[in-house]
NULUM-186332 format. One record per atom (N, C-alpha, C): x, y, z. Coordinates in steps of 0.2 Angstrom, whole numbers, padded with zeros to 4 digits, always signed. Layout:
BEGIN
XYZ...
This chain:
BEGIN
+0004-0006+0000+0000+0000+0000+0005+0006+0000+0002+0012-0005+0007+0015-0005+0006+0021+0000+0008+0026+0002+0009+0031+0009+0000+0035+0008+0001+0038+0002-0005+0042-0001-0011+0038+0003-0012+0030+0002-0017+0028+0003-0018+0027+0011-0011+0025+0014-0010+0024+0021-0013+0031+0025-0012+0037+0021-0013+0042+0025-0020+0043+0026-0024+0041+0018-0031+0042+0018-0034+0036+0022-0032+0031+0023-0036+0026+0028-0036+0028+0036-0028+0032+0037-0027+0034+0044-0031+0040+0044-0036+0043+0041-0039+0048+0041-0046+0045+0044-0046+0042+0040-0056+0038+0041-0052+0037+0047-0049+0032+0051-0049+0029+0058-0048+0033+0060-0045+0038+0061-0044+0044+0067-0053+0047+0065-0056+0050+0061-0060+0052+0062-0067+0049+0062-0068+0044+0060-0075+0038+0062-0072+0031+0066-0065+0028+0068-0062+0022+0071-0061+0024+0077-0060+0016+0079-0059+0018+0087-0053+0012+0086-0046+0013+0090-0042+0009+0091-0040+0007+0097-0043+0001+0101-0043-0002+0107-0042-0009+0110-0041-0010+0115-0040-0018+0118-0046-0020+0119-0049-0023+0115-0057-0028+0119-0058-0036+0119-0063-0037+0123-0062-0045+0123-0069-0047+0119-0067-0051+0114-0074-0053+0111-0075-0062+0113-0073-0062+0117-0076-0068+0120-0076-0070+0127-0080-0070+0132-0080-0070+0139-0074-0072+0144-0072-0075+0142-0066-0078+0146-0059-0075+0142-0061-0073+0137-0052-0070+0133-0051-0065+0137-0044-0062+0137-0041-0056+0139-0042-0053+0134-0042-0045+0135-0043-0039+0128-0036-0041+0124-0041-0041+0116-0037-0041+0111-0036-0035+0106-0032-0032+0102-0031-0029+0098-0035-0028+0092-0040-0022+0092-0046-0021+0089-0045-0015+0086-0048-0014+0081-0048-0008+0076-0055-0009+0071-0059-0002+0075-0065-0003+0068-0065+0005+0067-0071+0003+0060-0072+0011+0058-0081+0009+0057-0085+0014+0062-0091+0015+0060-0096+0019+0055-0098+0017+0052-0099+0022+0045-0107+0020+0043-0111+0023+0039-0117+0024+0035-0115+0022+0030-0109+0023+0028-0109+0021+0020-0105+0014+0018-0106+0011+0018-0106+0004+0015-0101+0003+0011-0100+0008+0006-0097+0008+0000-0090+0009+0003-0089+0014+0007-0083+0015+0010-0079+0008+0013-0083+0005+0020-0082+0000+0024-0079-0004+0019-0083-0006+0012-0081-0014+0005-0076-0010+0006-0074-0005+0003-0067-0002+0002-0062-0005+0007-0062-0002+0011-0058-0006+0017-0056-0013+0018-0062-0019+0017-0064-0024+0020-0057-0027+0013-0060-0025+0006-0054-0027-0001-0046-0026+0000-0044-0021+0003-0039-0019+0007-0035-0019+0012-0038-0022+0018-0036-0024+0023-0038-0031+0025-0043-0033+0022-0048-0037+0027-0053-0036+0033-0055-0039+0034-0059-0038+0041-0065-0040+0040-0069-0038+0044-0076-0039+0044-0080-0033+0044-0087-0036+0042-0089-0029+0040-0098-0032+0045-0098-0029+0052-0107-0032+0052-0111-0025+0052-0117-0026+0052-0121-0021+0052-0123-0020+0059-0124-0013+0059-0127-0009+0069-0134-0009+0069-0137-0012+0073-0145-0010+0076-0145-0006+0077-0151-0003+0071-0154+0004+0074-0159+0000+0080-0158+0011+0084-0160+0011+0090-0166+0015+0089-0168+0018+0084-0176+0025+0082-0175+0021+0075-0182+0019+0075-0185+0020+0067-0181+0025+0063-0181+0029+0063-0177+0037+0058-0173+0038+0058-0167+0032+0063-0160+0030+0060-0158+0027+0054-0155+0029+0049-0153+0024+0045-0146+0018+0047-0146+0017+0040-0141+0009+0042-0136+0010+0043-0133+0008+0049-0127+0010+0049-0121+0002+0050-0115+0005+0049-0110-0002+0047-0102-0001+0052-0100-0007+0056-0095-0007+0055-0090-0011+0052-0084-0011+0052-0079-0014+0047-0073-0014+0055-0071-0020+0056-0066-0021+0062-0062-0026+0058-0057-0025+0062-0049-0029+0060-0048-0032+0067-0046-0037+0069-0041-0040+0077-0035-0041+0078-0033-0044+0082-0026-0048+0084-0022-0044+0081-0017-0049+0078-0013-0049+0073-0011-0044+0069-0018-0047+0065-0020-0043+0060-0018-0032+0060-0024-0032+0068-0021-0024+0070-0016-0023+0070-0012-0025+0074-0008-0024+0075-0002-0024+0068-0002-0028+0064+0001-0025+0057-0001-0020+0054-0007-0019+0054-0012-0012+0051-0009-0006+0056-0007-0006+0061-0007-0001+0065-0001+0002+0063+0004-0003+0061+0012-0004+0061+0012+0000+0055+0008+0001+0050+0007+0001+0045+0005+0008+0043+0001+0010+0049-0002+0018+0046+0000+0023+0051+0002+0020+0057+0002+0024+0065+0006+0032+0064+0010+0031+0059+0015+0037+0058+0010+0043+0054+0005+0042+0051+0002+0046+0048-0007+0047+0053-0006+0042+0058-0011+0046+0062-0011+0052+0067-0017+0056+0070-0015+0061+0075-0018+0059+0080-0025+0058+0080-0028+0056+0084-0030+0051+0089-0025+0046+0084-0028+0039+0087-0020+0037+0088-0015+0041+0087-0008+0040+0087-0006+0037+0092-0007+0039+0099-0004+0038+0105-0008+0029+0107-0015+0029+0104-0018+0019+0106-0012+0018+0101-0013+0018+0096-0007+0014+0091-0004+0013+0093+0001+0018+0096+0009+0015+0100+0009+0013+0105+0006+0011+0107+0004+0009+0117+0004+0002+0112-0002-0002+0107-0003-0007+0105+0002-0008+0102+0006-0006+0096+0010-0009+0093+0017-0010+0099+0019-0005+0103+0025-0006+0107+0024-0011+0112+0018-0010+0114+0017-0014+0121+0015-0022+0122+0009-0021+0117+0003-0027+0119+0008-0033+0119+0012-0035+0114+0017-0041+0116+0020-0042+0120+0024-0040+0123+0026-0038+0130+0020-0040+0137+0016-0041+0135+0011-0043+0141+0005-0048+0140+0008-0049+0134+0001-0054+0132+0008-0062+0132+0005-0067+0134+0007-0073+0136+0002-0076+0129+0010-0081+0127+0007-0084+0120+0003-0090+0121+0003-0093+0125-0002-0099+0127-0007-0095+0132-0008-0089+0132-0014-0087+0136-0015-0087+0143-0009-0092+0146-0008-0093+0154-0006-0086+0155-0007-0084+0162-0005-0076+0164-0002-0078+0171+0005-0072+0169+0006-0074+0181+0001-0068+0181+0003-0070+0188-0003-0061+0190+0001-0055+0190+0010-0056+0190+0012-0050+0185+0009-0047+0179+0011-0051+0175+0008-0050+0168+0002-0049+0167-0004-0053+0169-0010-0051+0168-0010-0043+0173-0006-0042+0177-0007-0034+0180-0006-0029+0176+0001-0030+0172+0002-0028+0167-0001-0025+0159-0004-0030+0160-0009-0030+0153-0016-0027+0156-0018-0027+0162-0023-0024+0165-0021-0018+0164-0018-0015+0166-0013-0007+0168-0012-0005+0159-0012-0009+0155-0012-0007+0148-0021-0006+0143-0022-0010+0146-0030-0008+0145-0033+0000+0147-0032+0000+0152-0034+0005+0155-0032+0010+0155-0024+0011+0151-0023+0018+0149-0025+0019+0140-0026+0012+0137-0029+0016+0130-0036+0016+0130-0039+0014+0137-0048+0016+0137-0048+0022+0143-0044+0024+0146-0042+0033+0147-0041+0038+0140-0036+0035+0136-0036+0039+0129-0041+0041+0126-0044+0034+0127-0053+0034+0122-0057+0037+0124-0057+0041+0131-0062+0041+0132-0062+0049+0134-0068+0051+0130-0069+0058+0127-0069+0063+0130
């Protein structure tokens, strides 16, 4: 991908994306998550052809909402994406570098945690869900 495009996709993330640790399974510790929330459909296929990811659709919550979508990336996967555009983000700069520097560093690869490490990666969550939060 070349910079031009990098720069426009770190634009949609900083300005409709959220870049955080969540757990999408009840017993998983927060994993490396990236979505972008959008009305336009056509945008999200964009993404989805170019990055991968997943694309589901939001429950409207009023009748007189239209449709809305998001398009999320995980694991791995973010973390290459992040690697990838962090330099051209503003916004969402500071979760990037916390997750690209850090998340390894405290995540255990068989998922066993001491209670160091899980304290660690707790203390890590917690500072890119202070950043997020408005």
């Amino acid at each position: 991908m070349e910079d031009v495009e990098k720069t426009y996709i770190a634009g949609i993330v900083d300005g409709e994306g959220t870049v955080t640790l969540m757990k999408h399974y009840k017993n998983e510790t927060p994993t490396p998550n990236v979505t972008v929330a959008n009305n336009n459909l056509k945008l999200l296929l964009w993404l989805k052809a170019r990055l991968g990811g997943n694309i589901v659709s939001k429950k409207k919550y009023k009748p007189h909402h239209g449709d809305s979508y998001v398009w999320s990336i995980r694991q791995d996967r973010a973390i290459r994406f992040l690697n990838g555009i962090k330099k051209f983000l503003i916004i969402k700069k500071p979760q990037a570098d916390l997750i690209t520097e850090k998340y390894k560093s405290v995540t255990h690869r068989a998922g066993r945690y001491t209670p160091s490490l899980l304290r660690k990666k707790i203390q890590l969550v917690a500072k890119i869900r202070k950043l997020n939060q408005r």
